[in-house]
MOPAC internal coordinates of N, CA, C and O (Angstrom, degrees):
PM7 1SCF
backbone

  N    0.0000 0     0.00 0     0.00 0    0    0    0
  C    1.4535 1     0.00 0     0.00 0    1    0    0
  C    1.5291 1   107.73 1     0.00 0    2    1    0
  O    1.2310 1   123.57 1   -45.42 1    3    2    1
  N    1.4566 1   110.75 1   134.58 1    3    2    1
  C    1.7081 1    91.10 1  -172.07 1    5    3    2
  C    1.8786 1    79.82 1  -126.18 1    6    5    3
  O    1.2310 1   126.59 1    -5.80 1    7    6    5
  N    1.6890 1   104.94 1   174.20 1    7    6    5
  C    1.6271 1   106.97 1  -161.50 1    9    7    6
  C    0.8092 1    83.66 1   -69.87 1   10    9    7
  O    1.2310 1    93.30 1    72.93 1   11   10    9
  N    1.3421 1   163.45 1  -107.07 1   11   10    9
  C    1.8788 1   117.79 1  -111.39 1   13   11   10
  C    0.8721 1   122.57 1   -23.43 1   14   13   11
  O    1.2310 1   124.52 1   106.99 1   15   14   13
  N    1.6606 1   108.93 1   -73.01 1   15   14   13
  C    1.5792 1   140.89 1  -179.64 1   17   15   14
  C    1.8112 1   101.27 1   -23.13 1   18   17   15
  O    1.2310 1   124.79 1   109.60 1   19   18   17
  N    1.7104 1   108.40 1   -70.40 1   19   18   17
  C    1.1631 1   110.36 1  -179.02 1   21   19   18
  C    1.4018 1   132.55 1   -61.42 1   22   21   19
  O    1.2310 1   114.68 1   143.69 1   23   22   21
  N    1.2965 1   127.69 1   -36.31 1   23   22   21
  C    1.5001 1   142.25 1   126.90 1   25   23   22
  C    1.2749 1   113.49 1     7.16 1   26   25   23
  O    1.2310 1   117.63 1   101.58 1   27   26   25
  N    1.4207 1   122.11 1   -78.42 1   27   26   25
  C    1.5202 1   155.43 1  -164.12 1   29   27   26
  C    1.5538 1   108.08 1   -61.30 1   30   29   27
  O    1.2310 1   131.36 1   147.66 1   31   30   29
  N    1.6278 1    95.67 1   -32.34 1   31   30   29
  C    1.8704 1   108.48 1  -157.88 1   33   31   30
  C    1.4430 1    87.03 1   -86.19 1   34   33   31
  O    1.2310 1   126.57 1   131.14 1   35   34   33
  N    1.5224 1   104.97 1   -48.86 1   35   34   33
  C    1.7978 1   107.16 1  -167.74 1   37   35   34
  C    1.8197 1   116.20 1   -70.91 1   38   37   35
  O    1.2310 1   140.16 1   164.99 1   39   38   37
  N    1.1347 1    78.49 1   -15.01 1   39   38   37
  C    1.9546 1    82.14 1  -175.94 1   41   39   38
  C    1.0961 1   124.11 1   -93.61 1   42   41   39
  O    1.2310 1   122.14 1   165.04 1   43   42   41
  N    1.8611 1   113.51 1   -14.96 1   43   42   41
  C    1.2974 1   136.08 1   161.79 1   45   43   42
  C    1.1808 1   112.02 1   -59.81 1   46   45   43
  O    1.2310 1   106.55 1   135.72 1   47   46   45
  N    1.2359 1   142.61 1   -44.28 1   47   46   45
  C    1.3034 1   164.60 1  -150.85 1   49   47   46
  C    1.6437 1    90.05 1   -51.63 1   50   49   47
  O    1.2310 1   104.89 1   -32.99 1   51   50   49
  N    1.4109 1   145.54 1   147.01 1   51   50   49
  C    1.4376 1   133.00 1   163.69 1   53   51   50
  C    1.7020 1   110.51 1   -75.32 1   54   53   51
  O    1.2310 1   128.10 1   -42.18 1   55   54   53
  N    1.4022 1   102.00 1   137.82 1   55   54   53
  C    1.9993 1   105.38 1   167.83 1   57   55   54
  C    1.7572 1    79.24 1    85.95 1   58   57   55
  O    1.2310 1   109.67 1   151.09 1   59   58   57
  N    1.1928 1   136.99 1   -28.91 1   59   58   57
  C    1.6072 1   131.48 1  -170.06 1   61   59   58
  C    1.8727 1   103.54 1   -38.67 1   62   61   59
  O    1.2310 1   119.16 1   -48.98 1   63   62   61
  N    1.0281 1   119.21 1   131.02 1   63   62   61
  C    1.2366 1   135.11 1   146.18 1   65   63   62
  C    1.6514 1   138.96 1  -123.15 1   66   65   63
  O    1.2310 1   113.38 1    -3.03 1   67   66   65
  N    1.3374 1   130.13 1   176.97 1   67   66   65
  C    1.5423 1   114.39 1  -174.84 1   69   67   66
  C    1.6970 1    85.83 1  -154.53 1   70   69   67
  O    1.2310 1   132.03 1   -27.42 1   71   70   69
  N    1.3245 1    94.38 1   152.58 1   71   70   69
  C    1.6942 1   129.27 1  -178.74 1   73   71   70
  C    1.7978 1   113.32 1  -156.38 1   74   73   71
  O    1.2310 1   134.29 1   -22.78 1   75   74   73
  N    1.0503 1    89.97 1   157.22 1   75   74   73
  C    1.7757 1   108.26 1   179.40 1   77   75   74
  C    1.4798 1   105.49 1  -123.62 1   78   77   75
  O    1.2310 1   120.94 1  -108.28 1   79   78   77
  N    1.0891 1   115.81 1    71.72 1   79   78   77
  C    1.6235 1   116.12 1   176.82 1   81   79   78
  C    1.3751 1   108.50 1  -100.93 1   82   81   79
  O    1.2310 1   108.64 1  -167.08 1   83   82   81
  N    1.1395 1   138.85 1    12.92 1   83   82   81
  C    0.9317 1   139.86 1   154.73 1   85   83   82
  C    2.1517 1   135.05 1  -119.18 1   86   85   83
  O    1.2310 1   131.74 1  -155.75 1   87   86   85
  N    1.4901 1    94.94 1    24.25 1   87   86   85
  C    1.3295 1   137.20 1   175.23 1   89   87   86
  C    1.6676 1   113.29 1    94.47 1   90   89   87
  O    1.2310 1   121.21 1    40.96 1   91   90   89
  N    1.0427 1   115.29 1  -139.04 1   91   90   89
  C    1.4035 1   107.99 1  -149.92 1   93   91   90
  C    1.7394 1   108.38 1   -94.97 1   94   93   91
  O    1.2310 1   129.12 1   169.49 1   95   94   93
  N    1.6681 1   100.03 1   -10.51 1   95   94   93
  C    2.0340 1    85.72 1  -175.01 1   97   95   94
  C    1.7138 1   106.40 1   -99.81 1   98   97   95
  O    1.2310 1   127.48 1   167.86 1   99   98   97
  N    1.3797 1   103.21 1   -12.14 1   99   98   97
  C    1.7383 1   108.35 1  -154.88 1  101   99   98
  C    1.9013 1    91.68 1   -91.66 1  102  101   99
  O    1.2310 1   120.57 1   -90.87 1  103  102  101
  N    1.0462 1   116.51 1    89.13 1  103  102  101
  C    1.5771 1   111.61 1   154.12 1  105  103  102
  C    1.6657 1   141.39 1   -74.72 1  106  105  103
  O    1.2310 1   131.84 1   -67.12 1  107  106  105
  N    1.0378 1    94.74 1   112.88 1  107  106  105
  C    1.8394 1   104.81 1  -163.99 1  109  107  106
  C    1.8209 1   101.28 1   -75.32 1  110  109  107
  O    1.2310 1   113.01 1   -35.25 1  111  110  109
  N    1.0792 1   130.82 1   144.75 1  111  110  109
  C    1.3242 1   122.61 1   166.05 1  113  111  110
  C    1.8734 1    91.87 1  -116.46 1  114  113  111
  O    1.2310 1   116.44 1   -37.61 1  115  114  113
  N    1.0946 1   124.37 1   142.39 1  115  114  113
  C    1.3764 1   132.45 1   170.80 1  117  115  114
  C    1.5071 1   109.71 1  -116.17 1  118  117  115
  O    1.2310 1   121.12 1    -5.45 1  119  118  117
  N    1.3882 1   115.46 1   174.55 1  119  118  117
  C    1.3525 1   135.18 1   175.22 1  121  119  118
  C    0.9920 1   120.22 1  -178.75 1  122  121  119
  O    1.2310 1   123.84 1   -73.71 1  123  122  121
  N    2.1815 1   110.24 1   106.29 1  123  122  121
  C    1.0794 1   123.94 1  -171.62 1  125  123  122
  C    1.9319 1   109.27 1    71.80 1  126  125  123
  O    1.2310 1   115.90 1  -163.94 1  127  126  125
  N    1.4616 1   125.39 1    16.06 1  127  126  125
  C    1.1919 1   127.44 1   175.72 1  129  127  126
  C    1.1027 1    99.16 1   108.69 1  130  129  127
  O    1.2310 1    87.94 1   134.01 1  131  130  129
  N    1.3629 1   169.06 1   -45.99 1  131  130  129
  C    1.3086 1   152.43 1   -28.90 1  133  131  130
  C    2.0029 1    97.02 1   156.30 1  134  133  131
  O    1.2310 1   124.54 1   -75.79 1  135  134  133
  N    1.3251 1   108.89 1   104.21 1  135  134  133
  C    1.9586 1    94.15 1  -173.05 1  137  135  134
  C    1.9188 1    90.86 1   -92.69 1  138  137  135
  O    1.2310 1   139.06 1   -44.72 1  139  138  137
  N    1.4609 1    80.66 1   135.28 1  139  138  137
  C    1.4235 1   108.49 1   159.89 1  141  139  138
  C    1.8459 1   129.60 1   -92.01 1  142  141  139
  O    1.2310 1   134.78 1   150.56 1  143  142  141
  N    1.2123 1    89.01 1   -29.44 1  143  142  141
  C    2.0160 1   100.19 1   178.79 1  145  143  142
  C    1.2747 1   104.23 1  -146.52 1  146  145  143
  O    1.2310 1   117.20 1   -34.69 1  147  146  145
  N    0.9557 1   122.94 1   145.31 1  147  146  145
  C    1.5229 1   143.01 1  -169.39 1  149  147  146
  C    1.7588 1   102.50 1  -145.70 1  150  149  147
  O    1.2310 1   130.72 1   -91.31 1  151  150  149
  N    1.7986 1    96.92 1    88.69 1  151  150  149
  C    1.6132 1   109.07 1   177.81 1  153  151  150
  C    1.9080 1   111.82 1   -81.40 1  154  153  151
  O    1.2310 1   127.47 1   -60.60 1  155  154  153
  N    1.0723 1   103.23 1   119.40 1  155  154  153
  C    1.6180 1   121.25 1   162.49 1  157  155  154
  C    1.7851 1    99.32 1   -54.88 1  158  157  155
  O    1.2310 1   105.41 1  -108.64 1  159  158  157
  N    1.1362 1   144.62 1    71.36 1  159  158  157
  C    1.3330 1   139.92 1   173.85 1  161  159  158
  C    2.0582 1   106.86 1   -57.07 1  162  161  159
  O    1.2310 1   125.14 1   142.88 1  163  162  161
  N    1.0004 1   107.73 1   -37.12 1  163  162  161
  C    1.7399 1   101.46 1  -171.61 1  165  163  162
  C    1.3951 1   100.69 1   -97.39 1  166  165  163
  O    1.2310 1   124.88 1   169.15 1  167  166  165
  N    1.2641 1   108.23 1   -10.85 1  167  166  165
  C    2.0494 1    96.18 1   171.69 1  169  167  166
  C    1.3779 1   138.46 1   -60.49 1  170  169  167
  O    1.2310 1   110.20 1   -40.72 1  171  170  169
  N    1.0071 1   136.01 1   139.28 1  171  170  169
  C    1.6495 1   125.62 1  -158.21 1  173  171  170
  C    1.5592 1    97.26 1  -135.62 1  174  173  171
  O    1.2310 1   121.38 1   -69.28 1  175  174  173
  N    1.3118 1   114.97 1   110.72 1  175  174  173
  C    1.2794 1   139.41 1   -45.23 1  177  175  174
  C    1.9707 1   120.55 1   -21.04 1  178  177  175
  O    1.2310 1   127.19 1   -31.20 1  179  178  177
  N    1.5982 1   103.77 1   148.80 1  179  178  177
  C    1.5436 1    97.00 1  -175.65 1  181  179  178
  C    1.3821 1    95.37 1   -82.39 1  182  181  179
  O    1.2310 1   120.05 1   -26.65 1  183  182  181
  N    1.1254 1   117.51 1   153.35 1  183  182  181
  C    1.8052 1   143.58 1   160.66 1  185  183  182
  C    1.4966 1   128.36 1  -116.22 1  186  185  183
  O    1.2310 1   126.56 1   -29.18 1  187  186  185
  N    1.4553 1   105.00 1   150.82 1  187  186  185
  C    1.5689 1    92.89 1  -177.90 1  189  187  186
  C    1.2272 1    88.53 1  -157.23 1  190  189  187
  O    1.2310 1   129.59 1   -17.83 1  191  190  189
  N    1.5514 1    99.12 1   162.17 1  191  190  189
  C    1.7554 1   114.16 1  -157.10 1  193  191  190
  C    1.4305 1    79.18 1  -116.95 1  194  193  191
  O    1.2310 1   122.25 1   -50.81 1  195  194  193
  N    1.5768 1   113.30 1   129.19 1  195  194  193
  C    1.2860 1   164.26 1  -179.09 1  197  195  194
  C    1.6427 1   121.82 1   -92.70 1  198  197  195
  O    1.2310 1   111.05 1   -94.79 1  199  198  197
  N    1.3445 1   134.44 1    85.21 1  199  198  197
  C    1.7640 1   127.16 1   166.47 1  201  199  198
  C    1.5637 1    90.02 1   -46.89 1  202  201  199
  O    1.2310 1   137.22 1   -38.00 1  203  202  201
  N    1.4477 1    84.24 1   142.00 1  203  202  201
  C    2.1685 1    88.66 1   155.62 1  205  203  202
  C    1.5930 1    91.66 1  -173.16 1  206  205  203
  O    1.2310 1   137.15 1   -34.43 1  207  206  205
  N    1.5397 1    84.39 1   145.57 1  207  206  205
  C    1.6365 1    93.56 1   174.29 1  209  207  206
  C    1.6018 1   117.90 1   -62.81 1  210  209  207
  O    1.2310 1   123.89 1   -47.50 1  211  210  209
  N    1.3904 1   110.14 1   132.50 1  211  210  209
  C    1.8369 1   105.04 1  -170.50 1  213  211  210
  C    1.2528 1   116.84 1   -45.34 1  214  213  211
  O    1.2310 1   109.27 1   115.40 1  215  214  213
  N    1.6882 1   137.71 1   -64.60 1  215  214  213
  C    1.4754 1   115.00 1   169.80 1  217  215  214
  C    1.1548 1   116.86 1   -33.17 1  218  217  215
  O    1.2310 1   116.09 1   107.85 1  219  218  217
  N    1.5478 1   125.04 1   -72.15 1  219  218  217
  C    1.7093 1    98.23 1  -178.02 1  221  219  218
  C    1.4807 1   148.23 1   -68.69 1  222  221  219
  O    1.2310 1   137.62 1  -166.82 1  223  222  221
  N    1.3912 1    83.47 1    13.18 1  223  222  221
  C    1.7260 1    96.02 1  -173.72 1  225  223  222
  C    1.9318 1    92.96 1   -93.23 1  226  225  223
  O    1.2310 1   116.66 1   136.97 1  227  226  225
  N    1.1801 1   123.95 1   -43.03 1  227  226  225
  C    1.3960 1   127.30 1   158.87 1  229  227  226
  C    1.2511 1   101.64 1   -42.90 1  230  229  227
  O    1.2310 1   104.17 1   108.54 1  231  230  229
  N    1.1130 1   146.80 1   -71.46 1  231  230  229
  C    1.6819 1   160.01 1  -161.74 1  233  231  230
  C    2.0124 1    97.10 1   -40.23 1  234  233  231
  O    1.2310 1   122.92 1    88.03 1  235  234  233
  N    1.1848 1   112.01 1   -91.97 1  235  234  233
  C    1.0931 1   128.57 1   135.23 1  237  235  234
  C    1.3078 1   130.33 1    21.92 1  238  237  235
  O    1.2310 1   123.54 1    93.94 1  239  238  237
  N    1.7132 1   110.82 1   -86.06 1  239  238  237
  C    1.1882 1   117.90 1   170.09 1  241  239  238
  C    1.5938 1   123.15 1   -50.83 1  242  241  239
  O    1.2310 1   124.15 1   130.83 1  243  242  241
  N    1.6386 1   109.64 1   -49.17 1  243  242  241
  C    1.5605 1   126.48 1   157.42 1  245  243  242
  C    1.3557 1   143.49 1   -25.26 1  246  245  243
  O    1.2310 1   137.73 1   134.12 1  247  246  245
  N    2.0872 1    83.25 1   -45.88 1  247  246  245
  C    1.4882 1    86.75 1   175.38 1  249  247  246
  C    1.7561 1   137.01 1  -119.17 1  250  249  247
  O    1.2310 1   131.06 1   176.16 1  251  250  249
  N    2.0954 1    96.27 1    -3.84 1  251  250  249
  C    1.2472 1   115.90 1   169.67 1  253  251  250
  C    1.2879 1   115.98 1  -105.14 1  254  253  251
  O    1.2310 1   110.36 1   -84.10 1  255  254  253
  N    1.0763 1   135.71 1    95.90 1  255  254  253
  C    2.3440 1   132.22 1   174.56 1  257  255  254
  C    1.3986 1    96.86 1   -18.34 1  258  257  255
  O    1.2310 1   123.40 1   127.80 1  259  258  257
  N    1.3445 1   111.08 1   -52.20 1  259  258  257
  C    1.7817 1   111.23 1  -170.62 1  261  259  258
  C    1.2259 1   126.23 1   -88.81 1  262  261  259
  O    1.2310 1   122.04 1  -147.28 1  263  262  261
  N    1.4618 1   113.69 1    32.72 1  263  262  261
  C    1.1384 1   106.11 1   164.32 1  265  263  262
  C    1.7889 1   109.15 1  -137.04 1  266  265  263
  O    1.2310 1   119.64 1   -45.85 1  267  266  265
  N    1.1813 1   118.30 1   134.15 1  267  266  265
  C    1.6949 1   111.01 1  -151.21 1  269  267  266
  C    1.2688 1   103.87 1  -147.47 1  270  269  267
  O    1.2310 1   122.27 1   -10.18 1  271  270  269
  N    1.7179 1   113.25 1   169.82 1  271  270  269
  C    1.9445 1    91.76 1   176.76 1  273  271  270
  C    1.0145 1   120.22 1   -70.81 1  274  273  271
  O    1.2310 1   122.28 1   -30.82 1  275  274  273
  N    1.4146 1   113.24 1   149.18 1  275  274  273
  C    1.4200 1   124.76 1   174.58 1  277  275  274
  C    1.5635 1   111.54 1   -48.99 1  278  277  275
  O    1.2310 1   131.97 1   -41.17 1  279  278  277
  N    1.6278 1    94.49 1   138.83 1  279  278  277
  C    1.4829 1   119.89 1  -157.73 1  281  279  278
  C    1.9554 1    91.18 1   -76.60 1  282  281  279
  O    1.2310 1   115.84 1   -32.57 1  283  282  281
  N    1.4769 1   125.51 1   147.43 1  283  282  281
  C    1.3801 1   114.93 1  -175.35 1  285  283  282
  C    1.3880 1   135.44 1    22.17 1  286  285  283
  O    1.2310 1   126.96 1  -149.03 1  287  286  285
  N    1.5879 1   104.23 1    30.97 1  287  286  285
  C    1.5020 1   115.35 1  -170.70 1  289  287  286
  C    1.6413 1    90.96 1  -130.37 1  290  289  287
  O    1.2310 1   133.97 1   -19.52 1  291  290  289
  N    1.5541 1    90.60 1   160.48 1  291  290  289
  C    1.5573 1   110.89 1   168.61 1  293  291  290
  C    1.4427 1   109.89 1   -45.09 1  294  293  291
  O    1.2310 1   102.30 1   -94.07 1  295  294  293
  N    1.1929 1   149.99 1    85.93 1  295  294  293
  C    1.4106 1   153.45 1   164.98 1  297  295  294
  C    1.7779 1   121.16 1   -42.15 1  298  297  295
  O    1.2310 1   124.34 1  -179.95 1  299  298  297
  N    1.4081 1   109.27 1     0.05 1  299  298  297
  C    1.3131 1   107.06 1   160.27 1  301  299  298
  C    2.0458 1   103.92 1  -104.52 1  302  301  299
  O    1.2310 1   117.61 1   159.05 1  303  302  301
  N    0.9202 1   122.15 1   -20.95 1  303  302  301
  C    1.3437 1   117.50 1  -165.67 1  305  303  302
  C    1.6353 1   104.01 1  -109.26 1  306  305  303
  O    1.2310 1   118.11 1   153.02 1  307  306  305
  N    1.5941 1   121.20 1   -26.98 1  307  306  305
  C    1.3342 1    96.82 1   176.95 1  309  307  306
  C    1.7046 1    91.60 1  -143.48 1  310  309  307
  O    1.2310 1   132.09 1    -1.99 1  311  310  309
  N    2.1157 1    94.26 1   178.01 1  311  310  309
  C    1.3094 1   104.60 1  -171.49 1  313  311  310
  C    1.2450 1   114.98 1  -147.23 1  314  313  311
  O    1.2310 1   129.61 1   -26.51 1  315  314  313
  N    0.9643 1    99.08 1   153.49 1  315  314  313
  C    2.3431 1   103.44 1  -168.32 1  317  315  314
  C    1.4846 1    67.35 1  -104.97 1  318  317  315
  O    1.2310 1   133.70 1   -42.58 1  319  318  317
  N    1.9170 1    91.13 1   137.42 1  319  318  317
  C    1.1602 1   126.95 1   156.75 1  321  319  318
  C    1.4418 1   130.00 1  -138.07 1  322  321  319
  O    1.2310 1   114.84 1   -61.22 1  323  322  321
  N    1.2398 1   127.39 1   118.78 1  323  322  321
  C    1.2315 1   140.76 1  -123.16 1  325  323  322
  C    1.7148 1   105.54 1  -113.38 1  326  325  323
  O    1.2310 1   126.78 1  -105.45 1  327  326  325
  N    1.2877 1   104.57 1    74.55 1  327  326  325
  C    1.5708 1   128.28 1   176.03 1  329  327  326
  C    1.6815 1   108.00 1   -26.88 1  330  329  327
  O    1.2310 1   118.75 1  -117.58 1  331  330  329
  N    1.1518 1   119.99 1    62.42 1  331  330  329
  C    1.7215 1   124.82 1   173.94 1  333  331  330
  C    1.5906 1   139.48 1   -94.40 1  334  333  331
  O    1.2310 1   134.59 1   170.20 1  335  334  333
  N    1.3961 1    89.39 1    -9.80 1  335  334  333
  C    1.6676 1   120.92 1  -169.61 1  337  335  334
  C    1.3264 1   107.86 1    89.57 1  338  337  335
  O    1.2310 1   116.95 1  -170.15 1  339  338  337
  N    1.8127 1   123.40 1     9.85 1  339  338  337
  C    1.3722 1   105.61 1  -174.74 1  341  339  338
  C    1.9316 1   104.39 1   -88.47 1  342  341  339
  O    1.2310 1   121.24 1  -179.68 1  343  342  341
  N    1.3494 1   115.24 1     0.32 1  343  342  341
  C    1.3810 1   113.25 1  -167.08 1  345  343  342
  C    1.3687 1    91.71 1  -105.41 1  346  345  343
  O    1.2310 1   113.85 1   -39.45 1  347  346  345
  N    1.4803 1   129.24 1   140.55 1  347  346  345
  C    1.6494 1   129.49 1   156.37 1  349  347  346
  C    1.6863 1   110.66 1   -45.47 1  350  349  347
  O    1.2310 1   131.40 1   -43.64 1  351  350  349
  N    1.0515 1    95.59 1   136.36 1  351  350  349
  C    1.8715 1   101.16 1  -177.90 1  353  351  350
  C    1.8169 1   100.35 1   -57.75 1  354  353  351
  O    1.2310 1   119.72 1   144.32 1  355  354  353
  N    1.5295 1   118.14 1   -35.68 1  355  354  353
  C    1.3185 1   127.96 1  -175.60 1  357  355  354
  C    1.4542 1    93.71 1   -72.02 1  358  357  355
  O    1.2310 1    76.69 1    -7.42 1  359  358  357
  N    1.3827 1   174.90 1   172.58 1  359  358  357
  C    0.8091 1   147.78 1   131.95 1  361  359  358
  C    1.4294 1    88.45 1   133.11 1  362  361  359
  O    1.2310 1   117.16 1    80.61 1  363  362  361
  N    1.3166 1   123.01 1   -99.39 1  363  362  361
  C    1.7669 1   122.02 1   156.13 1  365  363  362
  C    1.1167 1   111.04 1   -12.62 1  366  365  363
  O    1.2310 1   115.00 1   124.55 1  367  366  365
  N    1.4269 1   127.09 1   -55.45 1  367  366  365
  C    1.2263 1   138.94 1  -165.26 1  369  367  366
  C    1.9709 1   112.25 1   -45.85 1  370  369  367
  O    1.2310 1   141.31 1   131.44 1  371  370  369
  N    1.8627 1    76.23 1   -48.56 1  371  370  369
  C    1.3631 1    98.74 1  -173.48 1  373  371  370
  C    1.1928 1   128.58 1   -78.84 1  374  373  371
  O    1.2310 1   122.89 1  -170.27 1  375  374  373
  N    1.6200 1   112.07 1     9.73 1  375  374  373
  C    1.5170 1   119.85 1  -161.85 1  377  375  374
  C    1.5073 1    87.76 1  -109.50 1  378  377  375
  O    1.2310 1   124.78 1   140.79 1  379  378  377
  N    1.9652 1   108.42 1   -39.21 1  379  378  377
  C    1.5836 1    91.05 1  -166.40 1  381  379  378
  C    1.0336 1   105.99 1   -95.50 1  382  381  379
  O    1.2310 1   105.72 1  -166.87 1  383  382  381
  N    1.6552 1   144.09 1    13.13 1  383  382  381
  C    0.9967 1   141.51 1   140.95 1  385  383  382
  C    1.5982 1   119.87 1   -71.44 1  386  385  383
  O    1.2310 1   107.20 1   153.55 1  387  386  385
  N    0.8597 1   141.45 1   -26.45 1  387  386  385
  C    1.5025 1   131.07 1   154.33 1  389  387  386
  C    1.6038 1   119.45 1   -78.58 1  390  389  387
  O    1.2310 1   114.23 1   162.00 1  391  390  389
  N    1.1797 1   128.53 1   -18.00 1  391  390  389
  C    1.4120 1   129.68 1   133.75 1  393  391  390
  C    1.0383 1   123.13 1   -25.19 1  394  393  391
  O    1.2310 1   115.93 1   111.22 1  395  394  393
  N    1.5142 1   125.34 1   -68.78 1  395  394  393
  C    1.1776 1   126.30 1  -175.15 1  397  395  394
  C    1.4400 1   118.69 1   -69.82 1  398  397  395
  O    1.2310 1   120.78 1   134.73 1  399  398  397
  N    1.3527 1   116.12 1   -45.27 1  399  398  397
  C    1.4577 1   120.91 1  -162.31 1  401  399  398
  C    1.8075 1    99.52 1   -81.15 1  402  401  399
  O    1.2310 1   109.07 1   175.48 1  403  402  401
  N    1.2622 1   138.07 1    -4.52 1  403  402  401
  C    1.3707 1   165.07 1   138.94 1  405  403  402
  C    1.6705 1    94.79 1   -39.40 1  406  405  403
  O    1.2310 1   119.97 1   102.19 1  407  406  405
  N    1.5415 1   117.66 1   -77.81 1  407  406  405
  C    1.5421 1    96.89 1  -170.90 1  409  407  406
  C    1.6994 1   103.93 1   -92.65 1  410  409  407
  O    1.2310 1   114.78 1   164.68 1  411  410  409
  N    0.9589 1   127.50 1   -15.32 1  411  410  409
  C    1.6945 1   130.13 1   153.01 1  413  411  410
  C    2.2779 1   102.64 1   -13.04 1  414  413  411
  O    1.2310 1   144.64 1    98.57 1  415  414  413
  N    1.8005 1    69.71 1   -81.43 1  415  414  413
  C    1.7021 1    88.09 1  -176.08 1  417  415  414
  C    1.8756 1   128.66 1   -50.27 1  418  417  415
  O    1.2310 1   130.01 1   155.60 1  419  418  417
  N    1.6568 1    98.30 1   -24.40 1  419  418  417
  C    1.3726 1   122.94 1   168.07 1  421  419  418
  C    1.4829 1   100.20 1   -69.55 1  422  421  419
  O    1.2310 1   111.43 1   147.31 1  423  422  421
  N    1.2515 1   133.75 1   -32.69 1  423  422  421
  C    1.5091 1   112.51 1  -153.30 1  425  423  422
  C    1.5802 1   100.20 1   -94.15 1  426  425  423
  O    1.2310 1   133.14 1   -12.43 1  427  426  425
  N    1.7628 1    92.22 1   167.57 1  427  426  425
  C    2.0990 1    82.44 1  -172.60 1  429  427  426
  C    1.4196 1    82.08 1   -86.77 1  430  429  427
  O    1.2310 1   126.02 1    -3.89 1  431  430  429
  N    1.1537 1   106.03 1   176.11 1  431  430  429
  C    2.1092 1   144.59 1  -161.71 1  433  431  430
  C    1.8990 1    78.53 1   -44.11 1  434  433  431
  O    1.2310 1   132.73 1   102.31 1  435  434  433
  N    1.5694 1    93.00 1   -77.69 1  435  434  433
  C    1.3001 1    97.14 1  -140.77 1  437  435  434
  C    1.8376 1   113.47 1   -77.43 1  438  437  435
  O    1.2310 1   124.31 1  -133.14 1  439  438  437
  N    1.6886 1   109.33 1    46.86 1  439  438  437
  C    1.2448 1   133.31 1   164.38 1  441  439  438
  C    1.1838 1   123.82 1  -138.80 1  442  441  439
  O    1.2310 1   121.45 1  -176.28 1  443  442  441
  N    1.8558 1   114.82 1     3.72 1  443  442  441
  C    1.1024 1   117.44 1   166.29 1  445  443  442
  C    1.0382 1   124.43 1   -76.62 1  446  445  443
  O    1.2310 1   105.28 1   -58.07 1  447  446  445
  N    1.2957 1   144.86 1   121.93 1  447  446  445
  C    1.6703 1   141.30 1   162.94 1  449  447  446
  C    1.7800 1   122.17 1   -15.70 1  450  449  447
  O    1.2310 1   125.12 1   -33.31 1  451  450  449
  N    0.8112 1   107.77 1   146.69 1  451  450  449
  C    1.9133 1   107.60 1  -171.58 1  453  451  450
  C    2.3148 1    86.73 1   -68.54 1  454  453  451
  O    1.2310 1   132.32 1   -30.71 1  455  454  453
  N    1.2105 1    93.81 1   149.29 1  455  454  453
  C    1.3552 1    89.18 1  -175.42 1  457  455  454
  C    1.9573 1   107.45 1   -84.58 1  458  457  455
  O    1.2310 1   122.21 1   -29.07 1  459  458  457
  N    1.3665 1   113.37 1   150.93 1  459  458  457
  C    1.3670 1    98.13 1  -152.88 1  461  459  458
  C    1.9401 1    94.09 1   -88.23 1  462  461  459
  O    1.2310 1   114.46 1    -5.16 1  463  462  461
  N    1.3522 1   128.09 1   174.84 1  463  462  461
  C    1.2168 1   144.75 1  -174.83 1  465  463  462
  C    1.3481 1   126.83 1  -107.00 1  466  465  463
  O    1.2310 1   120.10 1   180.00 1  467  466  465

């Protein structure tokens, strides 16, 4: 998956938004205020910091090289995963979709996104 692609996936997300508050390479995707992915834009390979519930973020770590604790993040709750082609693109898919729906479920009611149809 190279960033566009990933860009596209995270911005799709419903309530999804993006900011650079931390200068120009680190892209935050939020939801409802709240960041869900945190893209490495100048990293070679790109990376992005991942919510995941702690058992499966152990799970995970075990069984992909590229996926590790999250880089300046809580290391029980999230994980840099290291976009190389060694993870199935479906699979990725599935990390930043449980990311999101992870702080989704954190947010109160009336900051959750309308649910989509």
């Amino acid at each position: 998956m190279d960033f566009p692609t990933l860009r596209a996936y995270l911005a799709a997300r419903p309530g999804a938004s993006e900011d650079f508050p931390f200068g120009p390479t680190t892209l935050v995707a939020k939801v409802g205020g709240r960041m869900f992915a945190l893209v490495f834009t100048g990293a070679e390979p790109l990376r992005v910091n991942l919510k995941c519930d702690p058992l499966k973020a152990e799970v995970l770590r075990g069984y992909y090289s590229a996926v590790l604790p999250g880089y300046h993040m809580n290391k029980r709750h999230w994980n840099t995963v290291v976009i190389d082609g060694s993870i199935p693109e479906t699979e990725l898919r599935a990390m930043i979709d449980d990311s999101y729906a992870l702080v989704v479920k954190g947010l109160p009611r009336s900051r959750r996104p309308a649910p989509q149809r």
